[in-house]
C-alpha positions in Angstrom: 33.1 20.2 -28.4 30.1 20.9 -26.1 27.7 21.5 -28.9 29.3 18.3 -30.6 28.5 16.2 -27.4 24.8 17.3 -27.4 24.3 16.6 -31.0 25.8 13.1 -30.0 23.3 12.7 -27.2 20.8 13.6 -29.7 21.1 11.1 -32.0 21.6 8.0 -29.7 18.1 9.5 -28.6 16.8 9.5 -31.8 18.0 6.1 -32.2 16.5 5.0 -29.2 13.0 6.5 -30.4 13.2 8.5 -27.8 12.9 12.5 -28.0 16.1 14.2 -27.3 14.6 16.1 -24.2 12.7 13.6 -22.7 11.5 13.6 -19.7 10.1 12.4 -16.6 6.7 13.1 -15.9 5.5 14.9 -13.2 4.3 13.4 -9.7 0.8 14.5 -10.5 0.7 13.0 -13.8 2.1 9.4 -12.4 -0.1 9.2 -9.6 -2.8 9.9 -12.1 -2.2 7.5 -14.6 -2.0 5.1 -11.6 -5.1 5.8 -10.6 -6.3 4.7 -14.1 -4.2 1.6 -14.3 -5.6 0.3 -11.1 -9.3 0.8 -12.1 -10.0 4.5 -12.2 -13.2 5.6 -10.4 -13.9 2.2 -8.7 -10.3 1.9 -7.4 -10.1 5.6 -6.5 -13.3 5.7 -4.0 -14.5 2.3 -2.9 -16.5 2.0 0.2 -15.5 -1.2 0.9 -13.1 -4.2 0.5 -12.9 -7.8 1.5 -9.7 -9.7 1.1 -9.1 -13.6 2.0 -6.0 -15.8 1.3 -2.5 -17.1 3.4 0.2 -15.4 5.1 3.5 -16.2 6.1 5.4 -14.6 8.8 9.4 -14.3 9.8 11.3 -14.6 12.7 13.6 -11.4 12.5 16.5 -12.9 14.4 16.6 -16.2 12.7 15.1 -15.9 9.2 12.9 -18.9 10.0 9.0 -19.2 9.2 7.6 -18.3 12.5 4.2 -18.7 11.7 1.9 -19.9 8.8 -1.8 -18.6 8.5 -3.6 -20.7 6.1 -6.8 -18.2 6.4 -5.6 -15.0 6.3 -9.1 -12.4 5.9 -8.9 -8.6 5.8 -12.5 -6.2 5.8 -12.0 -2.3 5.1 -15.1 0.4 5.2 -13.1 3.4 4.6 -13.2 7.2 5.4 -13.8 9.1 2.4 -12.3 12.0 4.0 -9.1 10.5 5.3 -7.0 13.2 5.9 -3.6 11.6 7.7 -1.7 9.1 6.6 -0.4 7.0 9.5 -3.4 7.0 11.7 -6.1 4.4 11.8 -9.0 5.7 9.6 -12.7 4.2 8.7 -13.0 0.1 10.2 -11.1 -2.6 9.8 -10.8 -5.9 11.2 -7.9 -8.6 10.2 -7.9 -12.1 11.3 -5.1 -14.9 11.0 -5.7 -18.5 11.4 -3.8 -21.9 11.5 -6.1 -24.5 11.1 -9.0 -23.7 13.8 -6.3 -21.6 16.1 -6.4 -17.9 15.7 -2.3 -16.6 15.5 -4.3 -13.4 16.0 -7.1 -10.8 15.3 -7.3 -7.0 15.6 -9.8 -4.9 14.5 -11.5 -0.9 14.8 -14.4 -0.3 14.8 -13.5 4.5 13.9 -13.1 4.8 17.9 -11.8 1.6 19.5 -8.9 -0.7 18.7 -9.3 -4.3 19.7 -7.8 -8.1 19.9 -8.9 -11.5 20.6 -8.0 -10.5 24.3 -9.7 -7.6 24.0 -9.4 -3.8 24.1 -6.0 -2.3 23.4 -5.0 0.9 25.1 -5.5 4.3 22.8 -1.5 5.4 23.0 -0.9 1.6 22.1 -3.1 1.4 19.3 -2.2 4.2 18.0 1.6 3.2 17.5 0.4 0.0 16.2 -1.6 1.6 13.1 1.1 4.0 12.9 3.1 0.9 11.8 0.8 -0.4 9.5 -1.4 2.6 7.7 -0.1 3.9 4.8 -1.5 2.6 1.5 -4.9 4.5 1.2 -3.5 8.0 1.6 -2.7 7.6 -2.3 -6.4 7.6 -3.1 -6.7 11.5 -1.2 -3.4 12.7 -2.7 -5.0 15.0 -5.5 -6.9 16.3 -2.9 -7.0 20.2 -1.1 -3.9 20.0 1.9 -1.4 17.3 -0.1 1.5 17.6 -1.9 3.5 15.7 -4.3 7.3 15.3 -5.2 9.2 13.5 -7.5 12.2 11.2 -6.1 14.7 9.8 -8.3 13.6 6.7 -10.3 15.1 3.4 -9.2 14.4 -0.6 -10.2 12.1 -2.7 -7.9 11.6 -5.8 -8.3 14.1 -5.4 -11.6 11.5 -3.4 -13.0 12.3 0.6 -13.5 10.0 2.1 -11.3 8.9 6.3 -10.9 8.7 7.7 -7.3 6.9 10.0 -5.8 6.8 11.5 -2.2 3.6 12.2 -0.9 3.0 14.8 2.4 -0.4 15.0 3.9 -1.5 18.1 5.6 0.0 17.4 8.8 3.3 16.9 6.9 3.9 13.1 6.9 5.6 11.5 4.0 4.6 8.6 2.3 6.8 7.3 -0.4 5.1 5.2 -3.2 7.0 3.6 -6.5 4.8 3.1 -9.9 6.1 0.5 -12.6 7.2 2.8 -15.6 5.2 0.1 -18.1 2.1 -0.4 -16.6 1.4 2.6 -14.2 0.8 0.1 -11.1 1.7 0.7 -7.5 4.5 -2.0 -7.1 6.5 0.0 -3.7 5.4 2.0 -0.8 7.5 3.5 1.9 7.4 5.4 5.4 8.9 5.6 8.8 7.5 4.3 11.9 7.6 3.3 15.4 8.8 0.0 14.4 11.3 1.1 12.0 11.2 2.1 8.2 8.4 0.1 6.6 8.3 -1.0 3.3 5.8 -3.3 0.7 6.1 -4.5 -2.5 3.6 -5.5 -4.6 3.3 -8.3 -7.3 1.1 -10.4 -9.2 -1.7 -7.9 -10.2 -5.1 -9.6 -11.7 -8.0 -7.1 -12.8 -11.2 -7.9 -11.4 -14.3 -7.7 -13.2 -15.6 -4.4 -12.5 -11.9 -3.1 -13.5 -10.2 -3.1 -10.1 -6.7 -4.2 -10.3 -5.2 -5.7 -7.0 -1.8 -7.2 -6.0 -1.5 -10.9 -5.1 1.4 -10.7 -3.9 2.6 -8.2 -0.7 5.7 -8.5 1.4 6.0 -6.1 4.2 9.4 -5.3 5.6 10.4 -3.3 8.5 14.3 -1.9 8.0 15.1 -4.2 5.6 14.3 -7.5 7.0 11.4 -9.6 5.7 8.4 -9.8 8.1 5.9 -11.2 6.6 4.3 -12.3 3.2 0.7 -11.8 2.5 -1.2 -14.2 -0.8 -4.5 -12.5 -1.3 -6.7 -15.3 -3.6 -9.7 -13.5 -3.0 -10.6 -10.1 -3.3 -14.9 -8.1 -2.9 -15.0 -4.6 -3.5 -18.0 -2.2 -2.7 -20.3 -5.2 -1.1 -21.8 -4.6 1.9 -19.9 -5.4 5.3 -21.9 -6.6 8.3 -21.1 -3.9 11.4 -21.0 -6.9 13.8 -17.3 -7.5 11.6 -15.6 -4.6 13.2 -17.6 -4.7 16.8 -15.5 -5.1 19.7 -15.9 -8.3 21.6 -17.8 -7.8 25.0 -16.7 -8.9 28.0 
């Protein structure tokens, strides 16, 4: 009977066109064939990155818009050794506007974390990137200290997506989800101060210079929508103007 059953298995496979012991690639394979999907080489180690569109943010308790930012800008310059995933790495600076009102602006410049009212405390900044880092770890994850493992495959955004865990050398996990069809990164996942933190990722467009980048991100911490980011522009690789990513004085 038992051999009977696996003959039967074998030829629903074989009707399915697929092989009778198929399986699911490895995490190192996934990750790499993401790496290709998104742009290879350029995507893998890009000095810098420029983003502009519109955000929307939610009120947790209610579910309401709480905020609209109609100019929504992002600049990277990243560390090429980045090393830890949570923790603040290279420069960045984000700013959110309404109209001529900033909703807010943070930025760090590799030392010191700042907003429009100025300097945030180290132990405070450091839980708020803590929140918010994650995504660029994937672009060190073949490298010397990481590991990779394969989590069960799920649907994302009804679309059957592979997961992998991956650990940095200090032993934080990352989770990321790739689209089984096109390879992309459509999921990422990780715990923080604020709760578990999730993104999905939608609407990719490939750039010119073969770098493919989601339109679409919605971040969520435990669940619960916080906020939904429309990136229309995107600059890879062009050169940043320190000043971006200087504390204000005063």
């Amino acid at each position: 009977m038992r051999r009977l059953m696996q003959f039967g298995l074998a030829m629903l496979a074989a009707a399915m066109g697929l092989p009778a012991n198929a399986e699911e690639p490895g995490p190192r394979a996934t990750l790499e064939r993401a790496i290709a999907a998104h742009g290879g080489e350029v995507w893998l180690t890009p000095t810098t990155l420029a983003l502009s569109g519109e955000a929307v943010f939610y009120d947790r308790e209610t579910g309401a818009v709480r905020s609209r930012a109609e100019d929504y800008r992002m600049w990277r310059a990243f560390d090429p050794d980045r090393a830890s995933a949570h923790e603040a790495s290279g420069k960045v600076r984000i700013v959110a506007k309404s109209g001529e009102r900033v909703l807010f602006e943070i930025g760090y410049d590799g030392e010191t974390t700042w907003t429009e009212r100025g300097i945030m405390p180290k132990a405070q900044a450091d839980e708020y990137w803590a929140n918010n880092f994650g995504f660029g770890v994937v672009r060190q994850a073949l490298g010397e200290g990481f590991t990779l493992h394969r989590a069960p495959s799920r649907d994302i955004l009804g679309r059957e997506t592979r997961l992998v865990r991956i650990a940095d050398p200090e032993g934080a996990e990352t989770l990321f989800g790739f689209d089984k069809e096109s390879g992309f990164i459509t999921y990422l996942a990780f715990d923080t101060p604020r709760g578990f933190h999730e993104r999905l990722y939608a609407d990719f467009v490939k750039l010119p210079g073969g770098w493919v980048q989601a339109r679409e991100v919605t971040l969520l911490y435990d669940g619960i929508k916080s906020n939904t980011v429309l990136w229309t522009e995107t600059s890879v690789d062009e050169p940043l103007d320190e000043a971006l990513f200087t504390p204000p004085s005063g």
